[in-house]
C-alpha positions as CSV (number, residue, x, y, z in Angstrom):
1,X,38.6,-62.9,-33.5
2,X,39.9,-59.6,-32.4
3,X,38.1,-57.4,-30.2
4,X,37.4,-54.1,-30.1
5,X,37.8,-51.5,-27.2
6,X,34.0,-51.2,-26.6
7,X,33.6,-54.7,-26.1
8,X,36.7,-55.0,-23.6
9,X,35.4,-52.4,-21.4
10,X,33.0,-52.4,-18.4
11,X,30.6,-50.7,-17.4
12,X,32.2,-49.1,-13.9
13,X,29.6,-48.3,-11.5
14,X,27.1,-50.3,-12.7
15,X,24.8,-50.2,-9.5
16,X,24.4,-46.6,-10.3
17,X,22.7,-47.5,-13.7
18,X,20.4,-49.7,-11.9
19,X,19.2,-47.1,-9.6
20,X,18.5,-44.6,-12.1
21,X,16.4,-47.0,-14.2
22,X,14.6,-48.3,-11.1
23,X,13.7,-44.5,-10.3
24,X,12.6,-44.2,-13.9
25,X,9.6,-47.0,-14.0
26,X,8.7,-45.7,-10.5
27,X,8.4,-42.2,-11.5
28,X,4.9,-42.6,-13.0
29,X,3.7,-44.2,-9.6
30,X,5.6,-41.2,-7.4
31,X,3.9,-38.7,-9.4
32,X,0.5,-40.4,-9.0
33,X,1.1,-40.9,-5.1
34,X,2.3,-37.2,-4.9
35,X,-0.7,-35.7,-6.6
36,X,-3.1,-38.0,-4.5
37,X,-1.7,-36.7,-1.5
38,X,-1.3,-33.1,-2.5
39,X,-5.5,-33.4,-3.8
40,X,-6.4,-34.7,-0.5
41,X,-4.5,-31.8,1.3
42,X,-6.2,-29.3,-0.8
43,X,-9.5,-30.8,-0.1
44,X,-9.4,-31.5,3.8
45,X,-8.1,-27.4,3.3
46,X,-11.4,-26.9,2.1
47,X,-13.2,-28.5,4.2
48,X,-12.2,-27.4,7.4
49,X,-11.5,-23.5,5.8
50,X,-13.8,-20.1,6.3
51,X,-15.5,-19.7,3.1
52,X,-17.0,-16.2,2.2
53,X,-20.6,-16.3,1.4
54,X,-21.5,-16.8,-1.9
55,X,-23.5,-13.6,-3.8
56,X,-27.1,-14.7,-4.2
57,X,-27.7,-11.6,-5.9
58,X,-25.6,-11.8,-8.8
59,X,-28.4,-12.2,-11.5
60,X,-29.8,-8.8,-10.3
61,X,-26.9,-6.6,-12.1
62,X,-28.3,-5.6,-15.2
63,X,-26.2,-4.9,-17.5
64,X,-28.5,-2.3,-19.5
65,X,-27.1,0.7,-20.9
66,X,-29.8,3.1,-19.9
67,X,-29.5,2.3,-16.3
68,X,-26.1,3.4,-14.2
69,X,-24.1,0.4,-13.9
70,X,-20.6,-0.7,-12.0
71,X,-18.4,1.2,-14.3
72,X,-19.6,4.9,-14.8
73,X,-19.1,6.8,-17.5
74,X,-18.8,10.5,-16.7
75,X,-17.9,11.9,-19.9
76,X,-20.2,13.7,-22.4
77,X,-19.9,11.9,-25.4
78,X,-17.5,14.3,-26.7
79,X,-20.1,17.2,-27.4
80,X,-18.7,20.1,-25.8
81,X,-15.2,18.8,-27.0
82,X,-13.6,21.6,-29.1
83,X,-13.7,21.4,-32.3
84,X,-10.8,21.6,-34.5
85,X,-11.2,24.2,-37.5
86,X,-9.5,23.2,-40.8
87,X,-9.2,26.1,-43.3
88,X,-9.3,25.2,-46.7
89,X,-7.7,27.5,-49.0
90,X,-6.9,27.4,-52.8
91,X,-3.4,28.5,-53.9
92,X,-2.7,29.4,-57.4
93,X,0.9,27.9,-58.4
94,X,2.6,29.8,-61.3
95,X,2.2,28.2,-65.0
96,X,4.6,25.8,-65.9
97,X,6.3,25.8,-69.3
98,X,9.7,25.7,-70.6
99,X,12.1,27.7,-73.7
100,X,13.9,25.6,-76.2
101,X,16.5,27.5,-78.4
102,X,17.5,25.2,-81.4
């Protein structure tokens, strides 16, 4: 039975393959315990943090448009805005027609 160059070699470094399998079936358990801890920083951040006060007051805004609101509007509507004056005018072009000498 003769035997092929793929089947005669090793694998070198095979302690290297190990580890980077090992690390892959932990990753999902390292990602889990990282975003535990990184939730529970957040949270204790939180906590223990100066929060500004919250606007009780909100519901009052009415957004109606006959009251002034947040964002103004100083413009008129556009009814002083100049007009633009379009002339028309009717321009006679010559007759057309054409000579034909047999």
């Amino acid at each position: 039975m003769a035997f092929g160059s793929i089947e005669l070699t090793t694998i070198s470094r095979a302690q290297d393959y190990t580890t980077i399998k090992h690390n892959e079936d932990n990753k999902v358990n390292v990602d889990q315990a990282n975003f535990s801890e990184q939730f529970q920083k957040t949270t204790e951040q939180n906590i223990r943090g100066v929060h500004k006060s919250d606007d009780t007051m909100w519901h009052e805004n009415k957004p109606d448009a006959k009251e002034k609101g947040n964002g103004k509007y100083a413009g008129d509507g556009g009814s002083k805005r100049k007009k633009q004056q379009t002339k028309e005018r009717v321009v006679v072009k010559n007759q057309g027609g054409f000579d034909m000498k047999i």
